[in-house]
GUDOZA-60690 format. One record per residue (C-alpha): y, z, x; residue in three letters; residue number from 0. Coordinates in Angstrom, 2 decimals, padded with zeros to 5 digits, always signed. Layout:
! residues N
+---------+---------+---------+-----+-----+
:       y :       z :       x :  aa :   i :
+---------+---------+---------+-----+-----+
:       Y :       Z :       X : ALA : NUM :
...
+---------+---------+---------+-----+-----+
***
This chain:
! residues 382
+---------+---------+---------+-----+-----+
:       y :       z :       x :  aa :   i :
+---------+---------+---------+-----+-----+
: -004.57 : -035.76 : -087.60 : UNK :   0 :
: -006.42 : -037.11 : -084.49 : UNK :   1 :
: -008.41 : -040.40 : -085.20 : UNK :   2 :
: -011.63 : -041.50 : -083.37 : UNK :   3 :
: -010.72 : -044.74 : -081.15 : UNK :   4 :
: -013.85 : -046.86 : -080.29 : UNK :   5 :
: -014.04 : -047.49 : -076.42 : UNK :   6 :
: -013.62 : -051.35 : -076.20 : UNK :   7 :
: -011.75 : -051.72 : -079.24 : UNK :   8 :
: -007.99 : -050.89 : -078.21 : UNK :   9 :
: -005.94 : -053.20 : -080.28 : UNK :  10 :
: -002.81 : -052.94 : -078.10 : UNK :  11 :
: -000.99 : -056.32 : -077.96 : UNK :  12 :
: -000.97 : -055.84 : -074.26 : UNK :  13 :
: -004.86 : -055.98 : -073.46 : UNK :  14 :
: -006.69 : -059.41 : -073.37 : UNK :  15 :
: -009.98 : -060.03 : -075.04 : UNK :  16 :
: -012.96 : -057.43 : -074.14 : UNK :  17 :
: -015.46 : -058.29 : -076.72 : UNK :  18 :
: -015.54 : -061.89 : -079.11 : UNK :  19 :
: -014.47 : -060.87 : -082.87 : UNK :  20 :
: -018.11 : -061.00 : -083.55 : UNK :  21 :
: -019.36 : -058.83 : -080.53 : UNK :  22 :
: -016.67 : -056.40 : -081.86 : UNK :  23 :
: -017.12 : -056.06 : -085.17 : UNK :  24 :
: -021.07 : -055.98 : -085.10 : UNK :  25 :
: -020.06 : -052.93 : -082.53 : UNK :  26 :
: -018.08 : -051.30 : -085.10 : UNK :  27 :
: -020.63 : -052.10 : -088.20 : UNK :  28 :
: -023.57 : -050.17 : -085.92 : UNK :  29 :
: -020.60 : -047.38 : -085.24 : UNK :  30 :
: -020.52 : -047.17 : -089.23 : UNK :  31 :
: -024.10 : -047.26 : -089.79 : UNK :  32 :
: -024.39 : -044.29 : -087.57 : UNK :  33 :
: -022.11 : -042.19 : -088.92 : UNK :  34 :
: -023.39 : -043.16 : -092.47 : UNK :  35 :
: -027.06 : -042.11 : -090.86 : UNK :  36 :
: -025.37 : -038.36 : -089.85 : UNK :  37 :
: -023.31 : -037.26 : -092.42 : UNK :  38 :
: -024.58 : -035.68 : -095.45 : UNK :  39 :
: -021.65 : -035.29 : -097.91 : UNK :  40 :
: -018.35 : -037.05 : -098.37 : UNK :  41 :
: -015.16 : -035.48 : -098.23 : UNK :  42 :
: -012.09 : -036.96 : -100.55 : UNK :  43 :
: -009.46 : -038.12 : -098.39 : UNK :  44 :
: -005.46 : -039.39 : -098.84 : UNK :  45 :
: -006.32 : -042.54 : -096.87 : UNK :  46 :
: -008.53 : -043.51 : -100.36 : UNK :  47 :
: -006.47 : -044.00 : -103.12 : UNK :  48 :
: -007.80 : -044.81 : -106.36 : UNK :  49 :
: -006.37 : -048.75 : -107.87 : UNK :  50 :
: -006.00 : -047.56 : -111.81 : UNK :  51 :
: -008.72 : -045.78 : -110.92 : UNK :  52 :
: -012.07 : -047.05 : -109.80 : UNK :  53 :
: -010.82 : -050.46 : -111.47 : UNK :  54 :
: -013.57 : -052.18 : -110.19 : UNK :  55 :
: -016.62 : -051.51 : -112.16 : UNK :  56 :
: -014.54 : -049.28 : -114.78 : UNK :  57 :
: -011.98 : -050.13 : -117.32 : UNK :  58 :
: -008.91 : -049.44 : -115.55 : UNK :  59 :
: -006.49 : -046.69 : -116.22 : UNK :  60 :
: -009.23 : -044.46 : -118.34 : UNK :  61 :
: -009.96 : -041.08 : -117.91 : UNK :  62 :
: -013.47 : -042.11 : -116.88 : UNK :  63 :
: -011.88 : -044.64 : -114.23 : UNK :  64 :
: -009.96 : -041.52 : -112.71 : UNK :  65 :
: -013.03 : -039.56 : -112.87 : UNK :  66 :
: -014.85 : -042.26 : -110.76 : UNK :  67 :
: -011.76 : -042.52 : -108.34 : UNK :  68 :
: -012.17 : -038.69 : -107.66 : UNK :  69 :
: -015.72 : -038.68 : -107.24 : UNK :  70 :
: -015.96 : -041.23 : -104.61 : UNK :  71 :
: -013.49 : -039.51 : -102.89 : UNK :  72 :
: -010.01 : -040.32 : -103.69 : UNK :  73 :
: -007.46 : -038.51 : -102.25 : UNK :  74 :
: -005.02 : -040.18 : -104.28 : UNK :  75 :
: -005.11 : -041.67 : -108.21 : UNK :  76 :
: -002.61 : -044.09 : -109.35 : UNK :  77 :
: -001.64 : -043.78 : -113.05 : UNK :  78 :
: +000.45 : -047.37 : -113.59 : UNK :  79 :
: +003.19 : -045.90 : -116.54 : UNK :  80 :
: +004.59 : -047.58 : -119.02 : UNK :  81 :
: +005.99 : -046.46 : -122.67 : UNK :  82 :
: +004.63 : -046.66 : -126.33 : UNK :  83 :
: +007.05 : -047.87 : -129.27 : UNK :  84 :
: +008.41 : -044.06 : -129.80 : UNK :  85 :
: +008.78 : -043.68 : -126.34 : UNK :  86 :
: +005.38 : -042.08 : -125.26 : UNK :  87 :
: +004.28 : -042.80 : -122.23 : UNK :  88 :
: +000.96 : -043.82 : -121.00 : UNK :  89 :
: -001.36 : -044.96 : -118.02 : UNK :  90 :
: -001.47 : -049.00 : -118.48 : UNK :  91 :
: -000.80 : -051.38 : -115.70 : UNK :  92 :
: +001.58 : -053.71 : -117.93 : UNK :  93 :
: +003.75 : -053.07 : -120.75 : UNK :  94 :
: +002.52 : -056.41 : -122.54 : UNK :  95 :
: -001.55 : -056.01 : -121.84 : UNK :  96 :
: -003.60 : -054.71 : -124.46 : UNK :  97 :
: -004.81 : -057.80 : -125.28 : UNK :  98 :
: -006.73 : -058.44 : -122.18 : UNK :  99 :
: -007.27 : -053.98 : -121.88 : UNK : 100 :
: -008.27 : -053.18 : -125.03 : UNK : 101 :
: -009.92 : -054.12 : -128.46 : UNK : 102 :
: -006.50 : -054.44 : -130.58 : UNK : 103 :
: -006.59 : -057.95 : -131.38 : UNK : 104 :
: -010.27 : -056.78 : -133.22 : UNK : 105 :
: -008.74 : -054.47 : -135.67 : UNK : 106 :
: -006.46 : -056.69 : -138.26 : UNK : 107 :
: -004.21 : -054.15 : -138.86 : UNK : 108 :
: -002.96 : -053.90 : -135.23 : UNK : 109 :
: -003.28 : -057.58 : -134.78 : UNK : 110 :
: -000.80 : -058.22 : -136.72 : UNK : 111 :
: +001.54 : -055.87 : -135.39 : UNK : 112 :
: +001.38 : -057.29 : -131.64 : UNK : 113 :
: +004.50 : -059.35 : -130.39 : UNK : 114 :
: +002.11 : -062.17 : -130.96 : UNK : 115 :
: -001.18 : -061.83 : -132.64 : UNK : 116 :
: -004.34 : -063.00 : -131.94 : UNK : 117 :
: -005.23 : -066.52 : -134.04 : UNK : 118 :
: -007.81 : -069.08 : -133.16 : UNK : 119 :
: -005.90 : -071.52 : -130.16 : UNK : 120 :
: -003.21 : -069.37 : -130.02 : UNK : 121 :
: -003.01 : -066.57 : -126.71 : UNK : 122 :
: -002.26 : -063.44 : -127.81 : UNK : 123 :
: +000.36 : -060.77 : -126.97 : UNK : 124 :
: -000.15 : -057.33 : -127.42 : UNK : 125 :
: +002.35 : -054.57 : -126.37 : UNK : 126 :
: +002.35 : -051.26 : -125.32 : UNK : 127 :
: +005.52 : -050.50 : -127.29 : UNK : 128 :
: +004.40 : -052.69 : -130.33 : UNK : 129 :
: +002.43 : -049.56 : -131.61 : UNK : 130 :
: +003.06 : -045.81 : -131.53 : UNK : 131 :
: +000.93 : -043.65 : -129.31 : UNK : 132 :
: -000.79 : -042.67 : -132.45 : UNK : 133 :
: -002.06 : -045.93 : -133.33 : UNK : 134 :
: -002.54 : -046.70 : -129.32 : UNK : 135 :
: -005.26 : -043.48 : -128.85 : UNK : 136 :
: -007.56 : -045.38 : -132.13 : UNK : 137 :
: -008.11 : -048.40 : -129.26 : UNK : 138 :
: -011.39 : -048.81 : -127.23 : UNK : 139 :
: -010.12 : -049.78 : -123.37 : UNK : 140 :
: -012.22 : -052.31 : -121.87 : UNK : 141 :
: -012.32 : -054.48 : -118.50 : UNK : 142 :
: -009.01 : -056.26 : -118.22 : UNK : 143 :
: -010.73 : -060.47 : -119.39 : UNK : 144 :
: -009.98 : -062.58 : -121.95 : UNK : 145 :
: -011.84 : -066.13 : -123.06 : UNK : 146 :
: -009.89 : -068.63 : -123.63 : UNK : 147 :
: -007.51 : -070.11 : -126.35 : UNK : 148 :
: -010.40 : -071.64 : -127.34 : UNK : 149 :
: -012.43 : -069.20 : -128.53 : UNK : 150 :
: -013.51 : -069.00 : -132.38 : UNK : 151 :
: -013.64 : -065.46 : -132.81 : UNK : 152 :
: -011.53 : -062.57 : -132.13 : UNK : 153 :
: -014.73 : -061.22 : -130.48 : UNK : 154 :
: -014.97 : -064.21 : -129.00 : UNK : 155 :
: -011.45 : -063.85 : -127.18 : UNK : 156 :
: -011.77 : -060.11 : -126.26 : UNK : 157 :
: -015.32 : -060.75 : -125.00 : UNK : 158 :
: -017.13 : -062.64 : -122.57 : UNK : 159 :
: -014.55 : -062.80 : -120.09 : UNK : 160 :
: -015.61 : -060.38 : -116.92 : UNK : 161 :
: -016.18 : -061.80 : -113.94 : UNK : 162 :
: -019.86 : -061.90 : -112.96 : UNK : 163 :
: -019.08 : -059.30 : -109.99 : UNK : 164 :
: -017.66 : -056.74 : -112.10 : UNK : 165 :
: -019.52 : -055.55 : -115.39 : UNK : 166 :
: -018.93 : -054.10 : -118.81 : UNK : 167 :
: -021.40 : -051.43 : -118.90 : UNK : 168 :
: -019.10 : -048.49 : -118.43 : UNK : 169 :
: -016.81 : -049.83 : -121.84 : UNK : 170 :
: -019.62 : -049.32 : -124.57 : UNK : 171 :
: -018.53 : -046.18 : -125.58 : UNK : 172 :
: -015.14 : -047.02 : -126.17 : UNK : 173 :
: -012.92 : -045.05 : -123.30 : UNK : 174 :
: -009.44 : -043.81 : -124.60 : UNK : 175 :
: -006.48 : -044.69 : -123.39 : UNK : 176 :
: -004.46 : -041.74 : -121.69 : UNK : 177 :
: -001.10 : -040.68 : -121.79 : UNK : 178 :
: +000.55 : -040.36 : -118.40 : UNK : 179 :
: +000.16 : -035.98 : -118.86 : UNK : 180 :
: -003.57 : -036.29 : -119.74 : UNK : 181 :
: -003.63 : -038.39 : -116.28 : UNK : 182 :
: -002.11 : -036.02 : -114.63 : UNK : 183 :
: -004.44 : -032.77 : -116.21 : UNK : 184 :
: -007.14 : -034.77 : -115.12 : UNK : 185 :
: -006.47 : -035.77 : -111.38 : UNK : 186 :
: -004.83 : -032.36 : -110.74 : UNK : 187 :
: -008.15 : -030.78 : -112.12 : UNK : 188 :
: -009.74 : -032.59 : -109.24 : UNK : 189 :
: -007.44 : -031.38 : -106.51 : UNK : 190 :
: -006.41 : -034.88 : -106.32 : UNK : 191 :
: -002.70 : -036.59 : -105.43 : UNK : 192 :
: -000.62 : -038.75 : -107.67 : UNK : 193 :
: +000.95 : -042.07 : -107.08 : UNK : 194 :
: +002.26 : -043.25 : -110.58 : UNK : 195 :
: +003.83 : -046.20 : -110.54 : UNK : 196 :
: +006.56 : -046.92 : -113.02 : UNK : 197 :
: +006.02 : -050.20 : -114.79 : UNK : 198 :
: +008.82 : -052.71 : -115.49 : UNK : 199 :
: +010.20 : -052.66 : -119.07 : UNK : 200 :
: +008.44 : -056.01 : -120.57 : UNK : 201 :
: +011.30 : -055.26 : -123.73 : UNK : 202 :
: +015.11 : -055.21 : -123.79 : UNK : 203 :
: +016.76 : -052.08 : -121.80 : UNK : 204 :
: +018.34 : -049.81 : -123.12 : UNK : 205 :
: +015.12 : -049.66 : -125.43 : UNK : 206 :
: +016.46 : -049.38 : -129.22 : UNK : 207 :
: +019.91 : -048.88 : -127.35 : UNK : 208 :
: +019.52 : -045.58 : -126.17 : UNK : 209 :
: +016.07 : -045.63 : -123.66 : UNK : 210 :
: +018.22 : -046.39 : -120.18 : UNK : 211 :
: +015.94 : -047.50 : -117.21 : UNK : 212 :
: +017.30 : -044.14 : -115.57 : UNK : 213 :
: +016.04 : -042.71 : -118.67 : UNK : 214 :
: +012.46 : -044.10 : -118.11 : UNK : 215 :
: +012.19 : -043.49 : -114.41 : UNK : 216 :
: +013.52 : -039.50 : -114.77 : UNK : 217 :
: +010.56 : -038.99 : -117.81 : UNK : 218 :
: +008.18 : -039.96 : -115.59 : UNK : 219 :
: +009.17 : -037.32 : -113.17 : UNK : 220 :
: +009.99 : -034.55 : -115.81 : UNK : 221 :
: +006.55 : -034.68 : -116.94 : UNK : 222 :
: +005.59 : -033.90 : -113.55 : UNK : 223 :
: +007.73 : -030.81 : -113.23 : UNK : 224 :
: +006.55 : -029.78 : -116.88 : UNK : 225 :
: +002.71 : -030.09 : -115.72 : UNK : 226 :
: +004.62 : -027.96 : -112.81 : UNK : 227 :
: +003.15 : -030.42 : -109.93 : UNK : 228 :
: +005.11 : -029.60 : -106.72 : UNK : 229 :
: +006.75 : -032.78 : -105.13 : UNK : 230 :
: +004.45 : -033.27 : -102.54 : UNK : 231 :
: +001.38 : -033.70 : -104.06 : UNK : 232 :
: +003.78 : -036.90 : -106.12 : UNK : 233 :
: +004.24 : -040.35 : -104.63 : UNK : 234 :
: +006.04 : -042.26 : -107.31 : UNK : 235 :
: +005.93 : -046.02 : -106.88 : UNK : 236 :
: +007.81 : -048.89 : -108.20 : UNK : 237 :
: +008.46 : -052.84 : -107.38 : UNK : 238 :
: +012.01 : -052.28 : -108.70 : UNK : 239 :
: +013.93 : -050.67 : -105.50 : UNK : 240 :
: +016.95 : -049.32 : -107.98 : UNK : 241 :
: +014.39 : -046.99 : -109.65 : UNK : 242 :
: +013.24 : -045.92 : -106.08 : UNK : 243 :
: +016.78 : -045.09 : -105.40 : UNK : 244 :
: +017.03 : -043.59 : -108.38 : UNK : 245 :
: +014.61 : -040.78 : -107.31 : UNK : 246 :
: +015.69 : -040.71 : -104.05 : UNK : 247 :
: +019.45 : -039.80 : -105.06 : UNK : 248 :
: +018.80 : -037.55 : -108.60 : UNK : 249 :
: +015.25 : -036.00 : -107.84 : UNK : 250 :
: +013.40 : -033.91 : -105.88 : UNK : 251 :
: +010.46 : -036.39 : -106.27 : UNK : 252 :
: +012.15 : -038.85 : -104.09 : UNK : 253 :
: +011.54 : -038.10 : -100.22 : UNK : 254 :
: +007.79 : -039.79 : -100.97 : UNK : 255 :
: +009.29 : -042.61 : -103.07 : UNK : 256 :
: +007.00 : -045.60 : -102.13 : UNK : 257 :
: +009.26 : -049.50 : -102.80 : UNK : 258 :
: +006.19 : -051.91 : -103.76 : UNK : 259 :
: +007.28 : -054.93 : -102.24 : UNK : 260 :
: +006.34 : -058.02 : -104.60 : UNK : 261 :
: +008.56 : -061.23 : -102.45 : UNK : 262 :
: +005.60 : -062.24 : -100.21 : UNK : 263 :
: +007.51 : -065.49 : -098.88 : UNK : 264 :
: +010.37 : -063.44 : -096.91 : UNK : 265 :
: +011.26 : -064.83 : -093.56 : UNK : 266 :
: +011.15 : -062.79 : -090.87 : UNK : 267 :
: +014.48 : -062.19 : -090.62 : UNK : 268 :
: +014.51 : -061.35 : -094.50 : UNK : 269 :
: +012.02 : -059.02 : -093.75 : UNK : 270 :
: +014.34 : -056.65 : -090.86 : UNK : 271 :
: +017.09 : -056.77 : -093.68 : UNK : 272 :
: +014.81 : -055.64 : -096.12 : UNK : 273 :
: +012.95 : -052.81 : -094.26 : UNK : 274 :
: +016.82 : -052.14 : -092.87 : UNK : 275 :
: +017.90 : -051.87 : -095.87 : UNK : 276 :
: +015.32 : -049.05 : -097.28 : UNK : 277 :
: +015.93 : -047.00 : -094.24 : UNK : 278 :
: +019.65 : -047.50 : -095.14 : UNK : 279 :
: +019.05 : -045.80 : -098.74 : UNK : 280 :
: +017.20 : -043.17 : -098.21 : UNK : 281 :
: +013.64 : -044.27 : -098.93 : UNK : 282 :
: +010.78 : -042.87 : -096.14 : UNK : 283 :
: +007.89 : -045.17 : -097.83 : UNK : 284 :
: +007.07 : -049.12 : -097.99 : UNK : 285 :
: +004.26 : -050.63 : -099.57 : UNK : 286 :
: +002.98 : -054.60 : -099.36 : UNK : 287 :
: +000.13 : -056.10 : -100.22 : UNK : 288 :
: -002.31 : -055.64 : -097.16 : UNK : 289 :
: -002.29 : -059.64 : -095.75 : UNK : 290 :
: +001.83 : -059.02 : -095.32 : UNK : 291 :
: +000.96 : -056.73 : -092.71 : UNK : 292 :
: -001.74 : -058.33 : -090.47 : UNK : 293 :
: -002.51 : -061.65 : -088.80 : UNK : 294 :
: -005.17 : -063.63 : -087.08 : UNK : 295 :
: -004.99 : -063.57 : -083.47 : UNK : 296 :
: -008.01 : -065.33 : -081.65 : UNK : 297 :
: -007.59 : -063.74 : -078.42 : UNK : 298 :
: -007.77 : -060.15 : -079.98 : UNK : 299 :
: -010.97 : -058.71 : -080.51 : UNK : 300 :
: -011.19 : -058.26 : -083.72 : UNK : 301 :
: -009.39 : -061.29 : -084.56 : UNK : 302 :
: -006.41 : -059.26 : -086.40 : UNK : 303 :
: -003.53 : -058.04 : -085.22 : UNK : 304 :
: -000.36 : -056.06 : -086.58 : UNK : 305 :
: +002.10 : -058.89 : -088.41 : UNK : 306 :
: +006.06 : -058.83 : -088.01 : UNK : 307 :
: +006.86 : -057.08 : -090.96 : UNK : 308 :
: +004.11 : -054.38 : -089.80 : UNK : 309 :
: +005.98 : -053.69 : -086.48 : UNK : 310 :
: +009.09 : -053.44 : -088.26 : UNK : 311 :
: +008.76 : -051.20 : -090.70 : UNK : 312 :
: +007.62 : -048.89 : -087.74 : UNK : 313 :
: +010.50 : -049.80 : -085.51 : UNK : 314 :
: +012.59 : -048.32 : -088.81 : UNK : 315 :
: +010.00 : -045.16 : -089.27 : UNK : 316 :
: +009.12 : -046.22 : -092.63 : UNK : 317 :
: +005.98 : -044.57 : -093.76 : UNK : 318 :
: +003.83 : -047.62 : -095.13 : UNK : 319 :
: +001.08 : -047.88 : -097.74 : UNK : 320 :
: -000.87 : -051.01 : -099.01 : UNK : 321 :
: -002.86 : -052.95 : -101.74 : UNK : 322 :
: -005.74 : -053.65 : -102.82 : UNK : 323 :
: -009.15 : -053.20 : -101.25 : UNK : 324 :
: -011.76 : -054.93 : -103.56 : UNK : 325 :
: -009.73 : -056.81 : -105.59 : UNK : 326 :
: -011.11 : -059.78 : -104.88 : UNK : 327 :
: -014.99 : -061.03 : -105.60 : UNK : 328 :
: -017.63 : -061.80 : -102.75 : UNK : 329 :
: -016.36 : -063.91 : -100.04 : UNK : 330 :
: -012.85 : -062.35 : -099.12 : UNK : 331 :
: -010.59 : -065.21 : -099.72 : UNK : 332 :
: -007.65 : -065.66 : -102.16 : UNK : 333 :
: -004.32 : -063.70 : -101.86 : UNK : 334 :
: -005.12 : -060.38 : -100.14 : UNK : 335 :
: -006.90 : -062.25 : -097.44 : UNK : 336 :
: -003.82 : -064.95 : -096.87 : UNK : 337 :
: -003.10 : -064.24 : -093.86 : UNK : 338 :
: -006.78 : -064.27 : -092.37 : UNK : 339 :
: -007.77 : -067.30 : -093.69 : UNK : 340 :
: -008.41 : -069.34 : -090.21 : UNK : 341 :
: -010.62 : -065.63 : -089.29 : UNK : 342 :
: -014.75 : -066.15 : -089.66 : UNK : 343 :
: -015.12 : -063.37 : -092.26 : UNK : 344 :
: -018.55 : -061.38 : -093.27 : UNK : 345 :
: -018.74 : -058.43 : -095.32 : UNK : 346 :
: -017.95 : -056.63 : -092.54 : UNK : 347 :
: -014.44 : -058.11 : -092.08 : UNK : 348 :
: -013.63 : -055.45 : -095.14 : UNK : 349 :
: -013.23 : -052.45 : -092.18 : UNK : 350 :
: -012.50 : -054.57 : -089.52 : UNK : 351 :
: -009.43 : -055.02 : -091.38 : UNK : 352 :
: -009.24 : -050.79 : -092.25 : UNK : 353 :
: -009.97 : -050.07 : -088.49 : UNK : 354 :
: -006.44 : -052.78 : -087.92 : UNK : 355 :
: -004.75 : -050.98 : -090.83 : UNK : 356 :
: -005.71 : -047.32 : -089.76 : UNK : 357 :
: -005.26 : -047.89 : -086.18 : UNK : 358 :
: -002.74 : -050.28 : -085.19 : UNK : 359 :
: -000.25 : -050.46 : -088.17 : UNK : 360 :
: -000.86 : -046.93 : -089.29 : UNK : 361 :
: -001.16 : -047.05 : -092.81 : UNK : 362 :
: -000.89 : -043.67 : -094.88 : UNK : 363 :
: -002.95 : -044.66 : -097.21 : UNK : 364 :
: -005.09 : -048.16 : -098.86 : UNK : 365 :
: -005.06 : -048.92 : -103.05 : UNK : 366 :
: -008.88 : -049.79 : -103.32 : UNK : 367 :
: -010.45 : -050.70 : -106.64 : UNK : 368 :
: -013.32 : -048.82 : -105.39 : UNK : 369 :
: -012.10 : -046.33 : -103.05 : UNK : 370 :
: -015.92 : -045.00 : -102.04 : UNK : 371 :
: -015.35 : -047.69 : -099.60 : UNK : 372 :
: -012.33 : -046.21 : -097.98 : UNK : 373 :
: -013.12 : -043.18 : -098.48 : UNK : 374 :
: -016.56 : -043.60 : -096.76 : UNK : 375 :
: -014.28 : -045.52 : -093.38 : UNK : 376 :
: -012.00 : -042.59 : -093.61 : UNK : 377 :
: -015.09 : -040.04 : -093.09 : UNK : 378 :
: -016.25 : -041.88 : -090.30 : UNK : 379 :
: -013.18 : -043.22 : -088.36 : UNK : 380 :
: -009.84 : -041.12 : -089.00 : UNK : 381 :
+---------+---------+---------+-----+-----+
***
């Protein structure tokens, strides 16, 4: 694939400033705006991959999230997986969140089945493997919130929560929750990728003494070969590197394994063992949290550079992906943007930081919770 540098934009380490940050990325806004003024359709792309879907405005991990993901372009859908109480498994992105997901705590006779039921002051805990998928598939998903313990009403708790940059409208007519093989029915029907990610076990393993973790991470891919999805078109994820290893040794899934890495406060030297220690097993694919793999750097023009643990995953050849685009509200502060906080950011700053990603640490691919935006850089830019 052969991407479209910018004159006056190289990011080498090497080259001294050309342009100030805000010379530069006003440059690379008009580039945008040009390219948005030329082209008249969108093409899906595997840079843009769909967070639980198109998380942002949509309740997350639906079948109408996935449908949004696909039609703004995603290349790639992430299913999160985790398993029912008879062992069913289905697209949530905790074990332990159908409290905050979904309507449960509403309907008395589930309430009182969760690990700990909804009461006025009391915060709730309700389980994917509390209920079978039976009684899972009666539940209306809604936009992960909650109000607080203090709320008088069950309504009152399930409601009212959503941030003001996100909205409920898409909820009203009470989405479904999928299984992990109506996920896949629907993404593959779109000509879409997969990147399901298997969720930790939020209940004692072996589950009811027999479920092994080695048992949960080879269902995941079975159902794969049973919907007869080839390999490739599979990038199974997870934060704990023994089930990555897991595919990588016992599967033919495993060459695109992708180890989410969720220690953000390793040392540099932490960081070569790490990466080192990947390479060492067999896994081709690392993915961080995007602010893990970029600094500020005044003197560049942008005003973001590769970070450490960027350079070294390359040094290794490990294939690297990253998280999440959009998951924070206006003003791009807060976790994602750690890294960057001493960097004057505008709205603009969003593909400043793709252009970094795409170009200088060469990302595969970016989670977005509304991947229209990557998917709209990728047209233009790669």
């Amino acid at each position: 694939m052969v991407r479209k540098n910018l004159d006056g934009l190289c990011l080498s380490f090497s080259e001294r400033i050309l342009l100030t940050i805000l010379h530069a990325l006003v440059f690379l806004t008009r580039y945008l705006e040009s390219c948005a003024m030329h082209l008249d359709e969108y093409e899906s792309h595997d840079f843009s991959i769909g967070h639980r879907g198109a998380a942002l405005q949509y309740p997350e991990h639906t079948l109408e999230s996935y449908k949004a993901a696909a039609i703004q372009g995603a290349g790639v859908i992430e299913c999160d997986v985790t398993f029912t109480k008879d062992k069913e498994l289905i697209c949530r992105h905790a074990q332990c969140d159908l409290h905050t997901t979904t309507d449960v705590v509403l309907r008395p006779e589930l309430n009182s089945k969760c690990t700990t039921p909804w009461e006025k002051g009391v915060n709730p805990l309700c389980c994917a493997s509390d209920f079978t998928l039976d009684e899972i598939k009666t539940l209306c998903a809604k936009m992960d919130s909650s109000n607080d313990v203090n709320a008088d009403t069950a309504e009152g708790y399930v409601y009212g929560g959503t941030a003001d940059w996100r909205t409920d409208i898409h909820q009203y007519n009470c989405p479904k929750i999928p299984t992990h093989k109506e996920s896949i029915e629907l993404i593959h029907s779109f000509d879409a990728m997969f990147t399901p990610e298997l969720k930790s076990p939020e209940v004692e393993m072996p589950y009811m003494g027999t479920f092994t973790q080695e048992d949960y991470a080879q269902k995941m891919i079975d159902e794969y070969i049973e919907m007869g999805i080839h390999p490739k078109y599979v990038w199974p994820q997870s934060f704990n590197p023994e089930d990555v290893y897991y595919w990588v040794e016992n599967t033919d899934y495993g060459y695109q394994a992708v180890a989410l890495d969720g220690v953000y406060d390793r040392t540099e030297e932490e960081v070569e063992e790490y990466i080192a220690t990947l390479y060492h097993r067999g896994v081709n694919v690392v993915a961080p949290p995007m602010q893990r793999l970029v600094e500020y750097d005044p003197s560049c023009e942008l005003g973001i550079v590769a970070s450490h643990y960027a350079k070294t995953a390359k040094y290794w050849g490990l294939d690297v992906i990253t998280w999440t685009l959009e998951r924070t509200g206006p003003g791009l502060s807060g976790f994602y943007w750690g890294t960057l906080e001493d960097l004057h950011r505008t709205d603009g700053t969003v593909y400043a930081l793709l252009y970094v990603l795409a170009y200088e640490v060469g990302v595969l691919g970016v989670f977005s919770d509304w991947p229209a935006t990557t998917t709209f850089f990728a047209n233009c830019m790669l």
